[in-house]
C-alpha atoms as one frame of an Amber mdcrd trajectory, in Angstrom:
protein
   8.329 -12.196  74.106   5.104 -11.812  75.947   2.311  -8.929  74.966   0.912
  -8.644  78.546   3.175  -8.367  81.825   5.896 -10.538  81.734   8.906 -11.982
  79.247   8.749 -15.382  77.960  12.621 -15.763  77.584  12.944 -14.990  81.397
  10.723 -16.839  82.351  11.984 -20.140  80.740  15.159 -19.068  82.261  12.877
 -19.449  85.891  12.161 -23.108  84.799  15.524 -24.360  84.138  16.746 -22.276
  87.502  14.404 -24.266  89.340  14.735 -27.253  87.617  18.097 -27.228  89.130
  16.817 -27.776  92.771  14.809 -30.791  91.677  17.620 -32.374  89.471  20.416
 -31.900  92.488  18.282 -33.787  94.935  17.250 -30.766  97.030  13.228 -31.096
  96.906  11.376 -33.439  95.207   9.177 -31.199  93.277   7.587 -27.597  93.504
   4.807 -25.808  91.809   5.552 -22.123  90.688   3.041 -19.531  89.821   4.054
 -15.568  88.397   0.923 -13.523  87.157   0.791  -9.907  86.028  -1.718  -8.075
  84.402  -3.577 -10.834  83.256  -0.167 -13.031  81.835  -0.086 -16.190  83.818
   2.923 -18.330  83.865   2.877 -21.678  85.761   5.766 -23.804  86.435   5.313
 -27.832  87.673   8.729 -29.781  88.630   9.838 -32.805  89.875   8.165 -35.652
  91.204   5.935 -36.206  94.789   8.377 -37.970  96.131  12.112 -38.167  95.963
  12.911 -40.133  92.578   9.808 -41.127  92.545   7.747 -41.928  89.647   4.326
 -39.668  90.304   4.568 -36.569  88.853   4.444 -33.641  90.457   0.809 -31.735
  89.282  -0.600 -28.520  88.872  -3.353 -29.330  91.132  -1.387 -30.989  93.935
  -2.418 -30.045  96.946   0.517 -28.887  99.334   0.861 -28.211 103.391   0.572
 -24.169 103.064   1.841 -23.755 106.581   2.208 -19.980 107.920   0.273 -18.738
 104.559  -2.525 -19.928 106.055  -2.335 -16.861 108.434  -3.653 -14.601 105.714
  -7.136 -16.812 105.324  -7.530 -16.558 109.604  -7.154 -12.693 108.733  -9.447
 -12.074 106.196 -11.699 -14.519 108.318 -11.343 -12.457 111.255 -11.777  -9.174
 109.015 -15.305 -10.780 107.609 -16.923 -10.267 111.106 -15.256  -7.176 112.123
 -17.280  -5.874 108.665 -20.131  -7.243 110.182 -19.972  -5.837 113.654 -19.422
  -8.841 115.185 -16.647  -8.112 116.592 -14.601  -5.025 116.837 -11.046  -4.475
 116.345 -10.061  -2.631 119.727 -12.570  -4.488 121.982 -11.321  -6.972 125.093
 -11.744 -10.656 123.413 -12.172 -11.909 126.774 -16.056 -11.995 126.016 -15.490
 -14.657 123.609 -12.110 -16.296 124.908 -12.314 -16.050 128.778  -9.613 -18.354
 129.092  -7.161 -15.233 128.382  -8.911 -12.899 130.593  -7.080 -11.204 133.428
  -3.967 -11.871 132.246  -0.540 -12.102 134.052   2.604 -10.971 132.349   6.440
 -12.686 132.804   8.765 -10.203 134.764  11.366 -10.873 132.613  12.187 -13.833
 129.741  14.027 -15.600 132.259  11.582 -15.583 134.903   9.720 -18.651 136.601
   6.222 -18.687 135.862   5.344 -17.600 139.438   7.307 -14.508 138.844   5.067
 -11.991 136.985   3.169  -8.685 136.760  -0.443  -7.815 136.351  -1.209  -7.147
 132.285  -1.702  -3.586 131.768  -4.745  -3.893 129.531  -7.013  -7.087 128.178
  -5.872  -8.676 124.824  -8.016  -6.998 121.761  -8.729  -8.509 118.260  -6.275
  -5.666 116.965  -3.288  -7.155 119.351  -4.115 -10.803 117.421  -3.736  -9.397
 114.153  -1.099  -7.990 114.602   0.959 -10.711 116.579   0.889  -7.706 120.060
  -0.910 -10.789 122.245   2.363 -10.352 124.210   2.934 -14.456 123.383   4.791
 -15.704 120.824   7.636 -18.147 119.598  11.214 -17.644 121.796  13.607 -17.107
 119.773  16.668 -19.391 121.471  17.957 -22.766 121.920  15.597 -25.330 123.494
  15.130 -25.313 127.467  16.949 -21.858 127.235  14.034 -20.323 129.047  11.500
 -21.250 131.614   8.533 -21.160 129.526  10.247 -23.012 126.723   9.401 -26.210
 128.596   5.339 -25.639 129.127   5.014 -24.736 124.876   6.463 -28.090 124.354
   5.149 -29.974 126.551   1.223 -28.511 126.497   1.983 -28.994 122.831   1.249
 -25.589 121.655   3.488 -25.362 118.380   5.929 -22.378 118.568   8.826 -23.962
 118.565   9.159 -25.674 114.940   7.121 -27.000 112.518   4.560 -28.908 113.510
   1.864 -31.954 111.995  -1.911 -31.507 112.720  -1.791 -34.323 115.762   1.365
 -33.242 117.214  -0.748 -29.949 118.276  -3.832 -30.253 121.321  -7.360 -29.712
 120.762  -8.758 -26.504 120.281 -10.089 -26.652 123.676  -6.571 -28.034 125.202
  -5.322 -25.884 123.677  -6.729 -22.637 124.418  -6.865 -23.720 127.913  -3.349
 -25.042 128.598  -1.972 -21.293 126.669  -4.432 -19.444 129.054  -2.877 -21.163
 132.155   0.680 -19.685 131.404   1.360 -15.988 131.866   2.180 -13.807 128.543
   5.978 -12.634 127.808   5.558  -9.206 127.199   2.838  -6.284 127.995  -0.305
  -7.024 125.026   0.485  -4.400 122.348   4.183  -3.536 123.208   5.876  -5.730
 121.132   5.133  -8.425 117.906   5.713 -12.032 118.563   5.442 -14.608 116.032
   2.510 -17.050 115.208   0.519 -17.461 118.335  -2.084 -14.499 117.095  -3.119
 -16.427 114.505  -3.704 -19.422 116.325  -5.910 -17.336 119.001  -7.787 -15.404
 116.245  -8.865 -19.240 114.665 -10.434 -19.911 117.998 -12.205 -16.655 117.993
 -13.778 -16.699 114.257 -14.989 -20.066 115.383 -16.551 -19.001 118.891 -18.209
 -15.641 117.123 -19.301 -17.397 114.140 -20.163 -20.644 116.121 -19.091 -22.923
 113.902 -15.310 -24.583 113.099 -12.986 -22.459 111.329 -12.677 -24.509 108.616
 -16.164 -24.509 107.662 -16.539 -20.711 108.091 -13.400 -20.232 106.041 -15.421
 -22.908 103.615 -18.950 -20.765 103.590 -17.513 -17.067 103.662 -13.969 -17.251
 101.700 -13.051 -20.298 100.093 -16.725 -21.509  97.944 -17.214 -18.181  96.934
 -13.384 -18.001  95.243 -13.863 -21.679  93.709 -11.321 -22.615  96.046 -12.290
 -26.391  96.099  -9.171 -27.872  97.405  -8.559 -25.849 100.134  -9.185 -27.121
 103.498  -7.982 -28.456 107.075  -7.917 -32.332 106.567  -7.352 -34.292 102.984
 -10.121 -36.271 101.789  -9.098 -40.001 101.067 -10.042 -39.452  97.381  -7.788
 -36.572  96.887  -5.243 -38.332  99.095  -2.834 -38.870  95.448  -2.518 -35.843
  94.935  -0.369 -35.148  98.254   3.466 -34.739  97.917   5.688 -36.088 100.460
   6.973 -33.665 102.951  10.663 -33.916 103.755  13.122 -32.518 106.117  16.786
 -32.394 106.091  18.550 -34.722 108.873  21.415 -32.971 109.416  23.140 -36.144
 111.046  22.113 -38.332 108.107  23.099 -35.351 105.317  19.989 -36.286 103.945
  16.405 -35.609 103.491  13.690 -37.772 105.197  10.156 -37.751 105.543   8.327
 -35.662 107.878   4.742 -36.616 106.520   4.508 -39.737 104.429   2.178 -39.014
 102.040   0.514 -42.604 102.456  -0.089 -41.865 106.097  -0.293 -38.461 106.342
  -1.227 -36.488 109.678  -3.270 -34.422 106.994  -5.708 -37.519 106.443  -6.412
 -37.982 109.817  -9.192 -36.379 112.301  -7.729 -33.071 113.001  -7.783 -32.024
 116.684  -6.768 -28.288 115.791  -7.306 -26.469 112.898  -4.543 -23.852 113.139
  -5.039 -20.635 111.862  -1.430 -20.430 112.173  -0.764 -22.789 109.668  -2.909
 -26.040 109.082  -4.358 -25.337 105.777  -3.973 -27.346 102.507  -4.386 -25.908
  99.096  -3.365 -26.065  95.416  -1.386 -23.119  93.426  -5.092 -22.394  91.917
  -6.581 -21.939  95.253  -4.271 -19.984  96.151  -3.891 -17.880  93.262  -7.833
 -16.929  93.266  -7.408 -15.988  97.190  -4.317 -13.466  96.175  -6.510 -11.972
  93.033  -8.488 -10.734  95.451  -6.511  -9.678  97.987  -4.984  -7.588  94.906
  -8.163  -6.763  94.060  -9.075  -4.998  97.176 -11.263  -7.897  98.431 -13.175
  -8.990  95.089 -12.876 -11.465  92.782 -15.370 -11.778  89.632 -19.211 -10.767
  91.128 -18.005 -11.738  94.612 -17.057  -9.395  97.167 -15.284 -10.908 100.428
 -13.864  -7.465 102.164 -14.371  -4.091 101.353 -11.183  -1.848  99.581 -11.198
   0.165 103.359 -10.812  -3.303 104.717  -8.146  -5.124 102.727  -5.766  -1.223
 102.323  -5.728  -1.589 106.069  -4.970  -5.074 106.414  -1.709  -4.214 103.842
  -1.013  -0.933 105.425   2.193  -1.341 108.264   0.728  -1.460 111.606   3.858
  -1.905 113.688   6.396   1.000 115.496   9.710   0.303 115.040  10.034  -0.261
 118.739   7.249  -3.093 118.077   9.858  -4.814 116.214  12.488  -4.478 118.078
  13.400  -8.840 118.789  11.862  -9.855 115.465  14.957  -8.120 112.872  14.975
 -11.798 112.329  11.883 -11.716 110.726  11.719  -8.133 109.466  15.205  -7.459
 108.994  15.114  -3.889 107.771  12.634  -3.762 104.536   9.608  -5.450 105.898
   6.739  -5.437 108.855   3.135  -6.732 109.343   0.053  -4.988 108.971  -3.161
  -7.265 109.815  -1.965 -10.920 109.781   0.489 -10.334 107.138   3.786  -8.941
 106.298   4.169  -5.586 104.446   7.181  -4.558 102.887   8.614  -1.033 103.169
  11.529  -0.535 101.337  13.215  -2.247  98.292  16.587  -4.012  99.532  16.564
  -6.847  96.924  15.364  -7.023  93.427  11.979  -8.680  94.575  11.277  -6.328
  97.727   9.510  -3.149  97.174   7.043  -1.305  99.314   3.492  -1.895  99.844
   3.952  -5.336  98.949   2.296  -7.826 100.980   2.315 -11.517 101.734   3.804
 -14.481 103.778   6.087 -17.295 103.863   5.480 -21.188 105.233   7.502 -23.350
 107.558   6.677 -26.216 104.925   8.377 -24.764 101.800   5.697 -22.193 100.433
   5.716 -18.494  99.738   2.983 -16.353  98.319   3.241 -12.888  97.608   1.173
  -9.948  96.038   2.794  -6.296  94.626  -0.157  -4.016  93.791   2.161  -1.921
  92.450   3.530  -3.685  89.586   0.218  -5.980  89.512   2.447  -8.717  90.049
   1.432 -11.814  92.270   4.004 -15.158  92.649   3.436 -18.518  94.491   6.161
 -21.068  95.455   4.631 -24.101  96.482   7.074 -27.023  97.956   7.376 -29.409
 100.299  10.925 -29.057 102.438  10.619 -27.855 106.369  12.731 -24.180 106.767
  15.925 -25.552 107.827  17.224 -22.472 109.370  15.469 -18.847 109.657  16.701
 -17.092 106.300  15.243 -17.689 102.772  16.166 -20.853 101.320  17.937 -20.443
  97.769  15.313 -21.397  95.961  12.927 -18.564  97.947  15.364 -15.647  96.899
  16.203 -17.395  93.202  12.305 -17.436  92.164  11.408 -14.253  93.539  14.417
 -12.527  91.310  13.731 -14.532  88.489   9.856 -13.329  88.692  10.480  -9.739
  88.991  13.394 -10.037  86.332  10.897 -11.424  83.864   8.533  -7.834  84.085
   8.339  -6.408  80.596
């Protein structure tokens, strides 16, 4: 039995519960983290690829996908402390390309059929996913502006690889051409926030995202394998990323690790999900999140800052269209989701976190001092939690002394 936070028996139960996944076939190898109160339990399955003969690692690096979010926030939360920007202030300043914006009569109007926005788009509206733009929840072609996401390429609708996405400029331009689907602030809409607020860290800070993430979050964390595109050097240590082909009944590559999109030139580093990092990386960025925005002698956001990030920012009539994300225990504060009630063993209130498209999850409970990571690499095949999502996070709050 441990002597700190969490039991040893239970936890070797976790192993051989998600040893299971790997021996049946269903992912080719994961990376598992629990930590409380200073016990640290680390898990490393499987292989890279399927029957493959490379071990999975502790310091592979994996696709972090909608995680990534979190980074964008605390980005965007670094020059809010510094009165670059401001929280309730028009971004059109900085991203003109949304000013003046025109709002969709209804979901099933053409794009010609709209209504003048009520207000500009603030930093505050990004945050919290209130741009009044977001991914349509419904079968493909469903809806009018279903067509222009795909084809401008703006990600939305499925998971996407860095050059299947426009340029940051292309990008920002095409979305500014196309009117928003709802009022800004009336109701939460998934993932393009994030995307926007990437664009602005980069314009106020004037440099890329990636390096400003590089400067102001990830050196000072010793998060050295974190980062937008894979160096060739570190290139081995990149699992495969599969997908399940439903009319095959199997799983086949979406990102060959040999050729991956990740090694490329990026044209768009998504705050919305194009990051790359290791459980380590990851771990040190959610030790201070728990923390209250400081990690050893460095500080990255004030307490004030990071209690409000974590603190629910949404009405329930904000919700209302997302239960599929929310359901009735969770909702998002700033650029993450905060839980509110406890209606499984691993959801309790106040704790706050994210989930990727790619087959990660990363979580922090101040209350119990607990943090967990799930790191693999399968695409979500359908909106709820995978089996191994809801498996690890029981088996990590079972093993609690």
């Amino acid at each position: 039995m441990s002597n700190r936070g969490l039991s040893a028996p239970r936890l070797e139960h976790m192993g051989m519960v998600l040893s299971g996944y790997v021996e049946r076939g269903e992912v080719s190898g994961l990376v598992a983290l629990v930590a409380r109160d200073g016990d640290v339990h680390v898990e490393v399955r499987g292989s890279t690829t399927l029957g493959g003969s490379r071990p999975m690692r502790r310091d592979s690096i994996f696709r972090v996908a909608s995680i990534t979010k979190l980074a964008t926030a605390v980005a965007g939360m670094i020059l809010v402390e510094e009165s670059r920007l401001r929280l309730d202030d028009p971004i059109d300043e900085w991203v003109p390309e949304l000013a003046n914006r025109r709002v969709l009569r209804s979901l099933e109007s053409e794009l010609d059929d709209t209504v003048p926005a009520r207000r500009p788009i603030t930093m505050r509206d990004l945050l919290t996913m209130r741009l009044g733009f977001g991914s349509v929840m419904a079968m493909p072609d469903t809806y009018p502006i279903q067509r222009y996401i795909r084809e401008y390429r703006l990600g939305g609708d499925g998971p996407k690889l860095p050059t299947q996405l426009a340029s940051s400029d292309d990008w920002i331009r095409s979305f500014g051409s196309l009117p928003l689907i709802a009022q800004p602030g009336e109701r939460w809409m998934y993932n393009f926030g994030s995307e926007v607020l990437g664009i602005l860290v980069a314009r106020v800070s004037g440099r890329s995202l990636g390096s400003f993430m590089r400067e102001r979050i990830f050196d000072p964390l010793g998060m050295k394998d974190t980062s937008f595109r894979l160096p060739a050097e570190k290139a081995d240590r990149l699992p495969a990323f599969y997908r399940f082909d439903h009319d095959a009944g199997s799983l086949v590559f979406m990102d060959d690790p040999v050729h991956s999109d990740w090694l490329a030139e990026g044209t768009l580093e998504s705050g919305a999900g194009g990051l790359l990092s290791t459980i380590d990386d990851w771990f040190a960025f959610s030790r201070m999140l728990l923390n209250k925005g400081r990690l050893g002698s460095e500080r990255i956001l004030s307490r004030a800052t990071v209690e409000l990030m974590t603190t629910d920012q949404l009405t329930p009539e904000q919700r209302t269209g997302a239960e599929i994300f929310f359901e009735d225990y969770r909702s998002w504060g700033l650029g993450m989701a905060v839980e509110t009630a406890r209606r499984h063993v691993y959801t309790a209130p106040g704790r706050f976190g994210w989930d990727g498209g790619f087959g990660t999850t990363a979580w922090v409970d101040p209350a119990e001092r607990l943090i967990g990571m799930l790191f693999l690499q399968r695409a979500a095949d359908s909106p709820g939690p995978a089996g191994w999502y809801t498996d690890f996070w029981t088996e990590a709050y079972a093993a609690m002394e």
